[in-house]
C-alpha positions as a printed Julia matrix, in Angstrom:
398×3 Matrix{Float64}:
   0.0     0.0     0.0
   3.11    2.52    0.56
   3.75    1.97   -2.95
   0.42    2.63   -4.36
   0.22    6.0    -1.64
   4.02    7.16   -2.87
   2.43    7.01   -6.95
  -0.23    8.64   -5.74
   1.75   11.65   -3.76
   3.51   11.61   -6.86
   1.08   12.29   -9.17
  -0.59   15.18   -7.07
   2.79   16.95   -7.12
   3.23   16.9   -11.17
  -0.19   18.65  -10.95
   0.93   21.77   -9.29
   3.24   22.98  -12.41
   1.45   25.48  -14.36
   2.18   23.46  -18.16
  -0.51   21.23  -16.4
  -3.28   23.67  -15.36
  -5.31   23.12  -18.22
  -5.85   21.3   -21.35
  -8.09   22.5   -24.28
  -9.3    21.13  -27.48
 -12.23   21.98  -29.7
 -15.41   20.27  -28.07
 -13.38   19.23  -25.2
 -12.24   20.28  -22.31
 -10.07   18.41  -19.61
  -9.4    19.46  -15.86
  -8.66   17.57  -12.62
  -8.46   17.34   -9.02
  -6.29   16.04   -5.96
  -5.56   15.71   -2.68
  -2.93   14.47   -0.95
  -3.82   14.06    3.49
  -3.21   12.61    6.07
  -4.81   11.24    9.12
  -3.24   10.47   12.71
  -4.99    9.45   15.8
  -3.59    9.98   19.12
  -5.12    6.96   20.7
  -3.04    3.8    19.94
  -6.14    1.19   19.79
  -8.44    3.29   17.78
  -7.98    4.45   13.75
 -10.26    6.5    11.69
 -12.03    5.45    8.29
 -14.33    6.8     6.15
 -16.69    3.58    6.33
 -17.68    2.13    2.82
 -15.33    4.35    0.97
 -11.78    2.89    2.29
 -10.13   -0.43    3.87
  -9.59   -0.31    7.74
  -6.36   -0.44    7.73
  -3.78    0.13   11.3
  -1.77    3.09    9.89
  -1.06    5.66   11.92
  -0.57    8.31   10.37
  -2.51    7.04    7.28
  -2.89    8.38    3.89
  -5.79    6.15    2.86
  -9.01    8.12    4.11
  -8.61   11.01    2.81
  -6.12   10.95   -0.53
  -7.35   11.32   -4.37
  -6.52   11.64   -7.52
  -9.44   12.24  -10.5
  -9.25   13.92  -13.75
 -12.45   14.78  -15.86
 -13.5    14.96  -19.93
 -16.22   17.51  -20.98
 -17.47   16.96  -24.2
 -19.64   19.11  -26.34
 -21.03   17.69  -29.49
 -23.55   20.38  -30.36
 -24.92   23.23  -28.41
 -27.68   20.62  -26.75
 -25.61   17.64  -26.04
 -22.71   16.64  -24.2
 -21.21   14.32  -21.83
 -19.33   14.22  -19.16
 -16.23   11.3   -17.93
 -14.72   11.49  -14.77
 -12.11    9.08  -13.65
 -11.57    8.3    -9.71
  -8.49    6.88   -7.85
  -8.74    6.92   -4.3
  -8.04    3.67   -1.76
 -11.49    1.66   -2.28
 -12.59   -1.38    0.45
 -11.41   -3.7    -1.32
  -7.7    -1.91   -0.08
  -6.37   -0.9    -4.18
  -6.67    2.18   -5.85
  -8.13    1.07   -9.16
  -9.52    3.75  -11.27
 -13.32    4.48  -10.91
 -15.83    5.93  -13.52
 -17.34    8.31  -10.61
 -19.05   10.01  -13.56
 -20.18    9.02  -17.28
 -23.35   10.73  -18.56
 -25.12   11.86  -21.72
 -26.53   15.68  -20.93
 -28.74   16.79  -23.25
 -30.75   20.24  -22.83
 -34.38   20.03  -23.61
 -35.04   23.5   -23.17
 -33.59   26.91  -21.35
 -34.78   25.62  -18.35
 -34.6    21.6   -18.42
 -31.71   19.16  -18.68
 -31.81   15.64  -19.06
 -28.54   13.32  -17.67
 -28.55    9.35  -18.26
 -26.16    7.6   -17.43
 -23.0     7.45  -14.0
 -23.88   10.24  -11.94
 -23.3    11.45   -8.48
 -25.95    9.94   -5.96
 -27.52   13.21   -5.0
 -28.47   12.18   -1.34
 -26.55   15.34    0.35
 -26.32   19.09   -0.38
 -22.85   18.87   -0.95
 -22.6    15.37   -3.32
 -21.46   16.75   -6.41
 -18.09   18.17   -4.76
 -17.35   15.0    -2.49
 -14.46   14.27   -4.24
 -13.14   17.68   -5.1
 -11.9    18.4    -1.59
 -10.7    21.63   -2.79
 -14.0    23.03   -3.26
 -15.05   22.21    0.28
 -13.48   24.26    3.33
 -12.95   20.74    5.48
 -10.53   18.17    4.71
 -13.67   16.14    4.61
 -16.96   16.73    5.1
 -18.42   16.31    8.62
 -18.83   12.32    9.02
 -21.84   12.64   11.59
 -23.61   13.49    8.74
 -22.03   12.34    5.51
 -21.26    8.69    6.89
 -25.3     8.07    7.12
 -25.09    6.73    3.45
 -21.82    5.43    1.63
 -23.27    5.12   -1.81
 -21.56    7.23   -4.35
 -22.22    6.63   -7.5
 -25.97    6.51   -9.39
 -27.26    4.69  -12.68
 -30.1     5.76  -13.83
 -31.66    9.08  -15.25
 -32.48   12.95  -14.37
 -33.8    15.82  -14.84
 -32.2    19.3   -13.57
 -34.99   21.74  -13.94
 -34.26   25.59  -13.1
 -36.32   28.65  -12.82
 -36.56   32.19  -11.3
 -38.31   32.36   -8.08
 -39.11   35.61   -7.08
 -35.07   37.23   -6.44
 -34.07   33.44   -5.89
 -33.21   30.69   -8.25
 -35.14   26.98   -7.76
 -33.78   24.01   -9.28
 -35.86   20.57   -8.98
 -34.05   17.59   -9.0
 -35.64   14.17   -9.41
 -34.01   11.15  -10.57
 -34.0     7.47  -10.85
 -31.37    4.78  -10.85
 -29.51    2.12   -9.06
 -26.55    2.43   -6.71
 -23.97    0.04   -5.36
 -20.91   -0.12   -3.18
 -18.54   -3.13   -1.93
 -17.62   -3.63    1.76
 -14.41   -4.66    3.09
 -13.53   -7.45    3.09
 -15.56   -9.08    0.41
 -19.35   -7.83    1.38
 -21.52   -5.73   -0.86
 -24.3    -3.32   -0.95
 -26.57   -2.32   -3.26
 -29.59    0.08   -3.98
 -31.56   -1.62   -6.58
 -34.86    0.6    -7.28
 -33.79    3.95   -6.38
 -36.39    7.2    -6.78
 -35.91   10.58   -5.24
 -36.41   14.19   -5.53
 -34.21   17.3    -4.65
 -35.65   20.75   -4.37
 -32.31   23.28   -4.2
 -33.13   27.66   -3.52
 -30.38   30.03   -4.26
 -29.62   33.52   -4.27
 -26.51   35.52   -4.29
 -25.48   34.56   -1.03
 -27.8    31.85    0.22
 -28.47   28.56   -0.96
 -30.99   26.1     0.94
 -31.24   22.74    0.08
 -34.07   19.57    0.61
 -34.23   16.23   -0.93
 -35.9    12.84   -0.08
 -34.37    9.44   -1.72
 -35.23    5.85   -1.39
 -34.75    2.3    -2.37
 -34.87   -1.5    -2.08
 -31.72   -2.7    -0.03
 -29.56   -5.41   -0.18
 -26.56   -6.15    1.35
 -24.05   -9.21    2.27
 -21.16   -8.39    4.94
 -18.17  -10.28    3.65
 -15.91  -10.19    7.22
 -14.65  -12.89    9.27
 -16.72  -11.88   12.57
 -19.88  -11.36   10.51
 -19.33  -15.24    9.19
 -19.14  -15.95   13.1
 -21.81  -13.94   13.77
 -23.82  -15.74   11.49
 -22.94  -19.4    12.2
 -24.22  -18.34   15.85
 -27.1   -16.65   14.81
 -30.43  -18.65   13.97
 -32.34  -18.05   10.86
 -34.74  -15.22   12.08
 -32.12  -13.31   13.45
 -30.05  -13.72   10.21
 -32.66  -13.26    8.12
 -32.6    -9.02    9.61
 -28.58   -8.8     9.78
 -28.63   -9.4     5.72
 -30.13  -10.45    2.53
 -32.19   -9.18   -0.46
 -35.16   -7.76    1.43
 -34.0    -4.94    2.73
 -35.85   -1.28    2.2
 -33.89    1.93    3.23
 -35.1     5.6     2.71
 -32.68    9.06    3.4
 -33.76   12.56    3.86
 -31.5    15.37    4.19
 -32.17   19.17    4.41
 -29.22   21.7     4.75
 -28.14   25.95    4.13
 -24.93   27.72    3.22
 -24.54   31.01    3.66
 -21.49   33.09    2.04
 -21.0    37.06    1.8
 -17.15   36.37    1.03
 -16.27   37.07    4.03
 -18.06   34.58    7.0
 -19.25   31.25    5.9
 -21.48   29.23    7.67
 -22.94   25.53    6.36
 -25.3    23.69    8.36
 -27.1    20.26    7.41
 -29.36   17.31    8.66
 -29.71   13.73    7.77
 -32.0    10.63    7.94
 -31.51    7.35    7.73
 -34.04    4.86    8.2
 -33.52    0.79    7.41
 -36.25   -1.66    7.62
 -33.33   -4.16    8.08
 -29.5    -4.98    7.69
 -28.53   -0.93    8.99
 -29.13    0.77   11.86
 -31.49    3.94   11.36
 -29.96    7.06   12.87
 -29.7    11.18   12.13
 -26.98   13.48   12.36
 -26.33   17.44   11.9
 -23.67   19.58   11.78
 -22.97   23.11   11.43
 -19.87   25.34    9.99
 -18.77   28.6    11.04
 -15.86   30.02    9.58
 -14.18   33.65    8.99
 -12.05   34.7     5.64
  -8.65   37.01    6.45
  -7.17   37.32    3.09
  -6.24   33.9     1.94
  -6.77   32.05    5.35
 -10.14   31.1     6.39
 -10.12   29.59   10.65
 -13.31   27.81   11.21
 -15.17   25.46   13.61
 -17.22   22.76   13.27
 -19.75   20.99   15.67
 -21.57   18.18   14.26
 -23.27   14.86   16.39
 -25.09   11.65   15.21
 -27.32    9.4    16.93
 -28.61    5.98   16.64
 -32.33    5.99   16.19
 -32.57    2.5    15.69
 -30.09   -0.58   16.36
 -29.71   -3.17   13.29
 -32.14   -5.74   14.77
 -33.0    -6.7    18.21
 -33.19  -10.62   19.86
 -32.01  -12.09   23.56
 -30.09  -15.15   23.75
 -29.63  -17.88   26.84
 -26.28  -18.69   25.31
 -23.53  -15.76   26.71
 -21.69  -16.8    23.82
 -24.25  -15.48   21.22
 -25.17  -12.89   23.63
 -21.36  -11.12   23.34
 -20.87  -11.76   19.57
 -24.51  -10.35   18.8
 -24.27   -7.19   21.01
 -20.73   -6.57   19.5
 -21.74   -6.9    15.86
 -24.81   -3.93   17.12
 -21.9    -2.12   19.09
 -19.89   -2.19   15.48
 -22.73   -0.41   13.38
 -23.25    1.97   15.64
 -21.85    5.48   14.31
 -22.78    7.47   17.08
 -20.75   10.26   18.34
 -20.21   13.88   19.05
 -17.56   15.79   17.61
 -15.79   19.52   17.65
 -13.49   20.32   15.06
 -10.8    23.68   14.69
  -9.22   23.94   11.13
  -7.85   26.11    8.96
  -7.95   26.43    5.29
  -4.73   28.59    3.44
  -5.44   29.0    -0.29
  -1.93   29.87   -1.09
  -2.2    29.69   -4.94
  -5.62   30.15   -6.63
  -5.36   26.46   -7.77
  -4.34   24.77   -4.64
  -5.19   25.01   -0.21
  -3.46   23.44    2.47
  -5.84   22.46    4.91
  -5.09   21.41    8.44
  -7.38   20.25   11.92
  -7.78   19.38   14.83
 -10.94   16.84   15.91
 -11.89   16.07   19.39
 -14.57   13.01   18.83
 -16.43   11.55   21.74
 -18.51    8.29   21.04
 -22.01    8.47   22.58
 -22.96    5.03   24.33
 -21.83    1.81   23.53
 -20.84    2.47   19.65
 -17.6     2.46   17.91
 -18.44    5.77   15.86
 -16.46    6.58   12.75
 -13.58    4.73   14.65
 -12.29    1.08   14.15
 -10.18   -0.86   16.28
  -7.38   -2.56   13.94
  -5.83   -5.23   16.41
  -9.52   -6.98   17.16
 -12.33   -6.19   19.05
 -12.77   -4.49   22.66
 -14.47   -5.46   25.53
 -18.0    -3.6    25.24
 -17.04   -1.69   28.06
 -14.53   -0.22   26.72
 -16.4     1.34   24.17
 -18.84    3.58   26.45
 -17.87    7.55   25.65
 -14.6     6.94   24.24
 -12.69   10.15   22.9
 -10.56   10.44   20.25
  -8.14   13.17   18.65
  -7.33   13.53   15.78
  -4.96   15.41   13.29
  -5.23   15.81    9.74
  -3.42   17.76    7.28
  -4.29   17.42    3.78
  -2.75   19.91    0.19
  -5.85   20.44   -2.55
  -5.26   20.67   -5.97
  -6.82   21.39   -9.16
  -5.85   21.68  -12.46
């Protein structure tokens, strides 16, 4: 994995040179994006992951959460139609960084106000999902996990429709689209949204922009770990039959503002998830405040989630499946509170070093956005555990 990170690192820095900035042909356009961060934890049992996007992994400090590399095609073939390509390479669950089509589409515009995509697009579930992998357009090194863990699907196949008009001083866009969405899940699981519909209703003026949007699907998913294989050879078939499978039904609902006069920014958004089976249900919020002085914007972030809903429920005479049923609940439990100081520098108009400073409390018995890479704790041990954590991560484009 060194390796693969040291290519990576590499790459980023042959983007900063200004013969790279941009390339131009007629009908096409080509840009890109990276980041290069880094993660460390001051606690020596716990690590940090972004959960469905990256492998676990015991590296301290680690480059995996957080690094990327993506460059993207725009194509015009006549003043209606074009399409877009975007190719991915960030550390995926399965622990590689293969390149990923994280975004293929047809666009074609049906009139002034109406535009029809088909094809890869972002999975529109948050306020913020078209810039998830552009870090640089973001002022976090990542976007608050409270919130933005709730769902780990990225990508969407399917179809929609971006329809704009004037209301009143403001701008509305409605946003509905169709598709299917799936992810894998370390170590050889898999996840997948298989009749997805949804709506997004987005409001923007100058300096405002509120956003709402409702999404849901038929679930299925198969964990592919060694303790869920445990889990389930313990297990008998009703409780199994909730834990995974083809019958799941999950629906997410998210509502959020940012507010920007160039000089204070402040972003603020809320999630739901709620699972019929296989996931917990749970909701989270944060909220941004930050402060421009020249080319340095300070901030702070708040943000908390909370379990609404544990994965399943069932009591055992057996202590055995008792402890390795409670754990596996314990495990998908993402609750916790956080407070995060950063700083964003934008010393070049094309690239930001970012840098901060996370205090992260768990909230009952739940391992939060934190694993523990030499095997599982004691339950107790997981009751308001804190964490700090420092990350420092350079933002390209080009």
């Amino acid at each position: 994995m060194t390796r693969r990170l040291v290519a990576l690192g590499a790459a980023l820095l042959l983007t900063l040179p200004a013969t790279f900035a941009h390339a131009e042909l007629p009908g096409l356009q080509l840009s890109g994006f990276g980041t290069l961060g880094m993660v460390f934890t001051g606690q020596s049992d716990l690590r940090f992951t972004n959960f469905g996007i990256d492998q676990p992994d015991s590296d301290n400090p680690d480059f995996a959460p957080d690094s990327v590399l993506g460059v993207q095609a725009n194509m015009m073939f006549s003043p209606s139609l074009s399409a877009v390509l975007q190719l991915v390479s960030r550390e995926n669950p399965k622990g590689n960084y293969d390149p990923h089509a994280s975004l293929a589409f047809l666009s074609y515009n049906v009139s002034e106000e109406a535009t029809v995509r088909l094809g890869r697009m972002r999975i529109p579930l948050f306020m913020l999902s078209d810039s998830l992998n552009i870090n640089f357009a973001n002022p976090w090194i990542r976007p608050p996990a409270e919130v933005y863990g709730l769902n780990p699907f990225t990508d969407l196949n399917g179809i929609d429709l971006l329809y704009r008009t004037r209301l009143g001083s403001a701008d509305l866009e409605i946003h509905p689209y169709m598709g299917t969405s799936s992810i894998a899940i370390y170590s050889s699981g898999s996840a997948r949204l298989t009749r997805v519909l949804g709506v997004n209703l987005t409001l923007s003026t100058e300096q405002m922009t509120v956003f709402v949007g409702h999404g849901e699907s038929p679930l299925t998913l198969h964990w592919g770990d060694d303790n869920f294989t445990l889990l389930e050879s313990l297990m008998p078939p009703d409780v199994n039959d909730k834990l995974s499978g083809n019958d799941g039904y999950a629906a997410f609902s998210s509502a959020g503002f940012q507010w920007d006069d160039g000089q204070w920014l402040m972003i603020g958004e809320y999630a739901k998830r709620t699972a019929s089976r296989y996931v917990n249900s749970g909701h989270g919020w944060h909220l941004t405040l930050g402060r421009r002085f020249g080319n340095i914007m300070p901030f702070v972030t708040i943000a908390r989630q909370t379990q609404d809903r544990a994965v399943a429920s069932a009591s055992f005479a057996n202590p055995l499946q008792t402890a390795v049923f409670e754990g596996f609940l314990v495990s998908r439990n993402g609750a916790q509170r956080s407070i995060t100081l950063g700083s964003r520098w934008d010393f070049r108009r094309d690239a930001a070093l970012k840098v901060e400073f996370s205090h992260i409390q768990s909230t009952g018995n739940s391992w939060g956005n934190s694993f523990f890479p030499h095997g599982d704790p004691a339950l107790t041990d997981l009751t308001n555990r804190s964490v700090n954590m420092l990350g420092v991560a350079l933002d390209v484009t080009f």
